[in-house]
N, C-alpha and C positions, 0 to 999 in steps of 0.2 A: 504494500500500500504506500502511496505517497503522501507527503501532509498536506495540511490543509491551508487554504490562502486564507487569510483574518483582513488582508486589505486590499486592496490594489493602486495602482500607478495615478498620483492624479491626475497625469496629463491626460493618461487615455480616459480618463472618466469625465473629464470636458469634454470631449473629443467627442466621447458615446451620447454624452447627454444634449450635446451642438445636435446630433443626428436622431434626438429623440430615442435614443436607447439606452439602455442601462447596464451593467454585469450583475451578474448575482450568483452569489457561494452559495452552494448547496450540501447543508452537513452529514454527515456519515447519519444512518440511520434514520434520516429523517424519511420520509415518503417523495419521491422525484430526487433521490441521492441518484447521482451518476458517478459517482467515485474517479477510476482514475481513467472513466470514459474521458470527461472534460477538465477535470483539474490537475491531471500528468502533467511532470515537466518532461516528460520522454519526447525527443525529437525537438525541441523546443532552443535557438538559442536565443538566449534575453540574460537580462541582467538579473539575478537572486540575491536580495537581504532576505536574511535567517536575526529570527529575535528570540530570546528566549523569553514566554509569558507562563507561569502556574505550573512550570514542569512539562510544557507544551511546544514543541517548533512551530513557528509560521514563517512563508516566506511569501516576498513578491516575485511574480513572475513577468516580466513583459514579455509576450509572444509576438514573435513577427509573423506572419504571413504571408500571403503570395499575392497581388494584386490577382483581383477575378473580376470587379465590377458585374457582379452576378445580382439580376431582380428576383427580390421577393414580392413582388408583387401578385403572385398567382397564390400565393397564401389568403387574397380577398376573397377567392372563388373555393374554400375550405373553411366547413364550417368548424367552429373552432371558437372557443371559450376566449376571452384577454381578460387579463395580459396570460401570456404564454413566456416561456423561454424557448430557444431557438439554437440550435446549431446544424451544421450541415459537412458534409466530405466528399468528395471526386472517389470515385473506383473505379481503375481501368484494367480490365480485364485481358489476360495475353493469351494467348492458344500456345500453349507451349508442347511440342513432342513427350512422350514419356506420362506426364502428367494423367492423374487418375483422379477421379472420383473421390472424397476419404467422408467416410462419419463426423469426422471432427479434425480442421488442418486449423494447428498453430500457427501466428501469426507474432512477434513479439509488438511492433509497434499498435500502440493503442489508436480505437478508430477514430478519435477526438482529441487531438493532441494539445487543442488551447487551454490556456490555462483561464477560458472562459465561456461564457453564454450568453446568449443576448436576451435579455428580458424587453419584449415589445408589447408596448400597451395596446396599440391598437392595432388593425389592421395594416402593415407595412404599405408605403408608397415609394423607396429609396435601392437603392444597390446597395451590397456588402463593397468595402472598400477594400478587405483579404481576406483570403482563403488559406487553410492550410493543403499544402500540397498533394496530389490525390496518392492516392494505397496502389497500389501493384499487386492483382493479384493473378498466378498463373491459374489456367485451364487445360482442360484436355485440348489436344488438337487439331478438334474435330471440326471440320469446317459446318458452317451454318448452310444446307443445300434443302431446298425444294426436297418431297417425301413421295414416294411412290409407294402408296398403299391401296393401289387398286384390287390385291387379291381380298379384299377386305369387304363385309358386306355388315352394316348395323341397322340394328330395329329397335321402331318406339311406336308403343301406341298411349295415344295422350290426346289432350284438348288442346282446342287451338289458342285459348289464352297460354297455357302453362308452354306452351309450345314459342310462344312471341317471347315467354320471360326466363326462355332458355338459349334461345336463339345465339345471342351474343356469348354465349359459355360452349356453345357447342360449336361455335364458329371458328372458338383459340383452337378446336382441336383437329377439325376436317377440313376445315377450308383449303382446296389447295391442294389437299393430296390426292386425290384420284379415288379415295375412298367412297363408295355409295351408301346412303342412310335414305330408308324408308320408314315414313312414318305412318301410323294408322292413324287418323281423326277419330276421336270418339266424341261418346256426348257426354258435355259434364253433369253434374251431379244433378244442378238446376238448370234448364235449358232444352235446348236441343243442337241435332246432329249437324257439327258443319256442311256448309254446303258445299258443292263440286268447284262452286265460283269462288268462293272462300278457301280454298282447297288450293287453286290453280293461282290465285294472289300470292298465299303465302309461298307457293314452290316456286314462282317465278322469284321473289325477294332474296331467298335465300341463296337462289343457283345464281343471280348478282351476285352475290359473297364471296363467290367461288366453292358453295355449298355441291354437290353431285345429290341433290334431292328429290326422293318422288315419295307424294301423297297420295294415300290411297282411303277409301272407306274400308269399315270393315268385310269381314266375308264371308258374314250374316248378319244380318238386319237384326238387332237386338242382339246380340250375344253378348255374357256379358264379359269384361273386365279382364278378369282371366282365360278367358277363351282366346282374348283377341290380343293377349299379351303371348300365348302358345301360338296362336295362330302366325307370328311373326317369322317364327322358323321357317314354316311353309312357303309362308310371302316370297323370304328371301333367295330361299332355295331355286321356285319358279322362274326367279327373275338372276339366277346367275349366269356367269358368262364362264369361258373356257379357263379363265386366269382366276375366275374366284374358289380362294383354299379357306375363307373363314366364314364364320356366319356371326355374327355378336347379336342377344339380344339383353336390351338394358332400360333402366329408365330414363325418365328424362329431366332427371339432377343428376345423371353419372357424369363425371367428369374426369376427361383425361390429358392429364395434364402434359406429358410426351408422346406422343405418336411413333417417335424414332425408338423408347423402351421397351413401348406395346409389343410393334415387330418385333424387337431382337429378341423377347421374351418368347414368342410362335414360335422363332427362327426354329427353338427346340425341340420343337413337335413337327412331324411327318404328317400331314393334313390328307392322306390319302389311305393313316389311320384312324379307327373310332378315339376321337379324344371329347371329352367333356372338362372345360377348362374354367374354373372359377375360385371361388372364394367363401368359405362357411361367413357367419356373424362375425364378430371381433368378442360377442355374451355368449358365455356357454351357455347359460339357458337358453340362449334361442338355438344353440347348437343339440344341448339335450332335446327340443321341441321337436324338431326337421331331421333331424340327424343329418348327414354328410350333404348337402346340397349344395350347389352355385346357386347363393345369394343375388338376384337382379341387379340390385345395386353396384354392386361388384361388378357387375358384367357376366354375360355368361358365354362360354367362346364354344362354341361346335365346328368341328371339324368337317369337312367337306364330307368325308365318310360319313360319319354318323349322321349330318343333318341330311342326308340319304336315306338310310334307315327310318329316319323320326319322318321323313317324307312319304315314306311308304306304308308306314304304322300309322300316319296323322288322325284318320278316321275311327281306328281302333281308340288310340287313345283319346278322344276327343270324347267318346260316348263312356269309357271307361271311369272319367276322372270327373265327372260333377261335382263331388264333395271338397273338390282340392282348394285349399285359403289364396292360394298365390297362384301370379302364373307362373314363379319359379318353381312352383310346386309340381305344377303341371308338368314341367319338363323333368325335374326328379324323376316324377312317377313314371313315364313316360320310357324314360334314360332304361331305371331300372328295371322296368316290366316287360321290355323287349329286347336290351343289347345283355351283355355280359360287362359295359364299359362302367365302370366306378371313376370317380370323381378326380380328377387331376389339382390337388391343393394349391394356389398360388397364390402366396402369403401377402404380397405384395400387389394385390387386389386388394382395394379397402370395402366392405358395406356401413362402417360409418354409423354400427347400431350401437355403439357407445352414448354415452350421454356427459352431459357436465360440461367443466372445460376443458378440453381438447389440445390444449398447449401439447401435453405429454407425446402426442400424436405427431403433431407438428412440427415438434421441437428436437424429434428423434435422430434427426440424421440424415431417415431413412425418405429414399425417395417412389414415393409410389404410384403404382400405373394406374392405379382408377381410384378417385375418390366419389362422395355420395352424402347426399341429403345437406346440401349448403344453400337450398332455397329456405325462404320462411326468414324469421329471425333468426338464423345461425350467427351471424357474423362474419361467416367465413367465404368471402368474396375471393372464390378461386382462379377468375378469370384475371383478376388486377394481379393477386400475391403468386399467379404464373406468369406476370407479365413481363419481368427479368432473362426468360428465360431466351426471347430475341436478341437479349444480349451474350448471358452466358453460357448458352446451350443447358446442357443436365445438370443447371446449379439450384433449380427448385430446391427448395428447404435444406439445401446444404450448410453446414457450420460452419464457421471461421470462429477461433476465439481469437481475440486482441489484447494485448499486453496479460494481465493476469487474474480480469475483473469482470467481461463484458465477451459474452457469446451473439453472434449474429445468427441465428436460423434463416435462412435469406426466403424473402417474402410474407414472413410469418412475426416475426419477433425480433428486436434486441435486447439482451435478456444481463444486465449487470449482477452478479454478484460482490453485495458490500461487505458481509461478513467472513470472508475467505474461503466460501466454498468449495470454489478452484483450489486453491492451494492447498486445501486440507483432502486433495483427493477424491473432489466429487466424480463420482464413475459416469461418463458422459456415453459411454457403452448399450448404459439401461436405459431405458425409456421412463419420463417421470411420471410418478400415479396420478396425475392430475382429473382427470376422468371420475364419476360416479361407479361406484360397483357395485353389483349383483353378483352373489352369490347363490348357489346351485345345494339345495338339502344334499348330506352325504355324499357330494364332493368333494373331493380332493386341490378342483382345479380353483381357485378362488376367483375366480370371475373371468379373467383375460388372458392367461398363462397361456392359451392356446395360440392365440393372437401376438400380443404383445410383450413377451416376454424377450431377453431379461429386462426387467426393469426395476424400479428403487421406490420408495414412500415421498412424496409432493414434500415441497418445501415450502415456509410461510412467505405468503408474498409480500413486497413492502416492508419485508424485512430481512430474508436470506436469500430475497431473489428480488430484484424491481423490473418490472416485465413491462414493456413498450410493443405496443402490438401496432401493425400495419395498419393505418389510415385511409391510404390513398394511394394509388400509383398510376403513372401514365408516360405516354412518350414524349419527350420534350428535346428537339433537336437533335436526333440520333441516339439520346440518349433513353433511359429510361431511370425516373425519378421513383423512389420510394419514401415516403413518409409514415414515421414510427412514434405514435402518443403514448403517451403516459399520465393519466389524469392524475392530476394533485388531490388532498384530500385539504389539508390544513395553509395549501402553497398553490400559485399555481399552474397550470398545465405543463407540460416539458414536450415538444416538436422535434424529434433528431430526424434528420433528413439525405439520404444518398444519394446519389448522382452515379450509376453505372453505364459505363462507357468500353467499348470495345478499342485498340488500339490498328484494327485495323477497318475495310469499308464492308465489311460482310454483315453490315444490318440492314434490317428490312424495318423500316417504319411503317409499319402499318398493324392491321391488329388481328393478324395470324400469325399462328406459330410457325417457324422455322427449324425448328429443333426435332 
């Protein structure tokens, strides 16, 4: 840990106060402590008086910066509590050969190196006058290339509202690749069936996207829900071409956040054998309930072979299964009652049937192929906290920690530890229990072991952990901005803000994925 400043320079604090802004120290333990996120002198050269007050060092720091002449002004158009404090960092990203993937890559330099913050009262109309100089960070060196996923074939059957308030999420991930998604319209709850003209609007809006979409009604008049959510298999099957090796059926909150992981993940599977490819619950109760199933949510992946067989049994099974809750059910039952194929596990398919907070999730490391249920009030805006990923390829929710205080989950969190937890050895290995549990009578498994495991018991927040969660993100001149809050409780608000930037001209500004 570093000490802590008790004053600062008074020139720069004319200087601040000339431009309407202020510095403000923020103490160990308090609520919006950023420790030696921002009050490091790491990297810093300026002038240091050390005083001794109470058995206590303090020092000044003058920090110099980098002229940036950088506006805040797009801070008007976020809504946002004042006064706030305010800091911000350049990250330029390099493709470097060799370079891998890691759960957690150290970093010594801290990702805030001033020995300050700006506390703005209002809404900002001014440029920063310096910046400190941006991080370097290596990546794999994968180039950012266009995706050929046309052996690929996905289904959704859904209402054409929830369908418009997907759109944009399902856009990050098909746009562009050659990928085909057919949707069923259905009717919702209250209402009725879209119509054919309504139908032929929305396909045309999408396939502008660079969408490959076709709308279709169902393929019986009243059927219900789950019929027309099995029925998808068929659909797909009907409408395949000589190249198509997958069938995916999902809903329509699944969200996939790589497309280039998806495939590598098939690459494994021989798609000219029966494979059944998904994902149980993350709750063993729902595991004890269903037993071994592909989860919808998750995605369910059938293999060219098998969704042959399910093609030729459809009728069988369709009269067989009335009683079945789901239409992932449907296909269980289906799977089991006619092939000999049992369920192929892939861990790293999410169903998202956890509850609580979800940091633990987030924060793991781990990068995975399908997430689920981030409509509603979740919070969890998966299309913006992927939106990094035009920049750094497979750096979704990847880790950096910075000097010895301050974890970066990228897209998700900046996550400071002020009471040493880093350094006392916290195991960044395990996943944190953040999450709600459910336990299983006369189990063994205590809730998520199956899932999520290894993992460790939740730390207090605002106090062994200060957790600055994703705001906002977008593309702002080749680059892509992330902004990370932290609401005050007794102080208040804290704004840290990145700026990820690639070093070379391989980004695409616009708002589909490349990766």
């Amino acid at each position: 840990m570093f000490p802590r400043r008790n004053f600062i320079v008074f020139a720069s604090l004319v200087l601040l106060s000339a431009l309407g802004l202020t510095l403000h120290r923020i103490e160990k333990g308090k609520p919006g402590y950023v420790g030696d996120l921002l009050s490091s002198t790491k990297g810093n050269k300026g002038l240091e008086k050390q005083n001794q007050k109470g058995g206590v060092k303090h020092e000044v720091v003058e920090s110099h910066g980098e002229p940036c002449n950088k506006s805040i002004e797009w801070l008007a158009n976020v809504d946002l509590k004042y006064p706030i404090r305010y800091a911000e960092r350049d990250i330029v990203v390099r493709p470097t050969a060799g370079t891998q993937r890691k759960s957690l890559t150290n970093i010594s330099e801290v990702l805030f190196p001033q020995s300050k913050t700006l506390l703005l009262d209002e809404s900002p109309s001014l440029d920063l006058q310096d910046c400190p100089p941006p991080i370097v960070i290596e990546i794999p060196n994968d180039p950012i290339t266009p995706i050929n996923a046309s052996r690929m074939h996905f289904g959704i059957a859904t209402t054409m509202q929830r369908l418009e308030e997907s759109t944009p999420y399902i856009a990050r991930w098909l746009s562009d690749t050659g990928a085909k998604l057919f949707v069923v319209g259905i009717k919702p709850e209250k209402g009725v069936p879209p119509t054919s003209k309504e139908m032929a609007v929305k396909q045309a809006k999408m396939r502008k996207q660079g969408m490959d979409v076709t709308l279709l009604p169902p393929l019986k008049e009243g059927e219900l829900y789950t019929e027309t959510y099995f029925s998808l298999a068929k659909i797909m099957y009907t409408h395949r071409t000589q190249e198509t090796s997958w069938f995916v059926l999902m809903d329509d909150d699944t969200f996939f956040p790589s497309m280039r992981a998806l495939l590598a993940m098939l690459d494994k599977y021989d798609p000219a054998r029966e494979y059944w490819i998904g994902a149980v619950s993350e709750m063993w109760w729902s595991v004890a309930r269903y037993g071994m199933m592909a989860f919808g949510g998750a995605g369910i992946f059938l293999s060219r072979a098998l969704a042959a067989v399910i093609d030729e049994v459809y009728d069988v099974c369709t009269t067989e299964m009335h009683s079945a809750a789901g239409g992932d059910e449907r296909v269980m039952r289906c799977v089991y009652g006619h092939t000999q194929t049992k369920l192929t596990y892939e861990p790293n398919l999410h169903q998202m049937d956890i509850f609580g907070d979800l940091s633990g999730v987030y924060e793991s490391g781990r990068l995975p192929l399908s997430l689920h249920h981030w409509k509603g009030n979740s919070g969890y805006t998966v299309d913006l906290m992927s939106l990094v990923m035009n920049i750094c390829g497979e750096c979704f929710l990847q880790r950096w920690q910075f000097g010895d205080d301050t974890v970066l989950s990228n897209g998700y969190s900046i996550a400071v530890y002020p009471e040493g937890e880093l350094a006392n050895g916290l195991d960044f290995s395990k996943a944190e229990e953040t999450w709600d549990s459910h336990t299983v009578d006369e189990s063994v498994n205590p809730g998520t072991a199956h899932s999520m495991s290894p993992s460790r018991p939740r730390l207090e927040l605002d106090k062994q952990k200060i957790q600055y969660r994703l705001l906002e993100s977008a593309f702002v001149n080749g680059a892509v901005r992330q902004s990370y809050l932290h609401k005050g409780t007794d102080e208040a608000d804290t704004l840290l803000v990145l700026y990820w930037r690639r070093d070379d001209d391989a980004v695409s500004d616009n708002s589909t994925q490349r990766t």
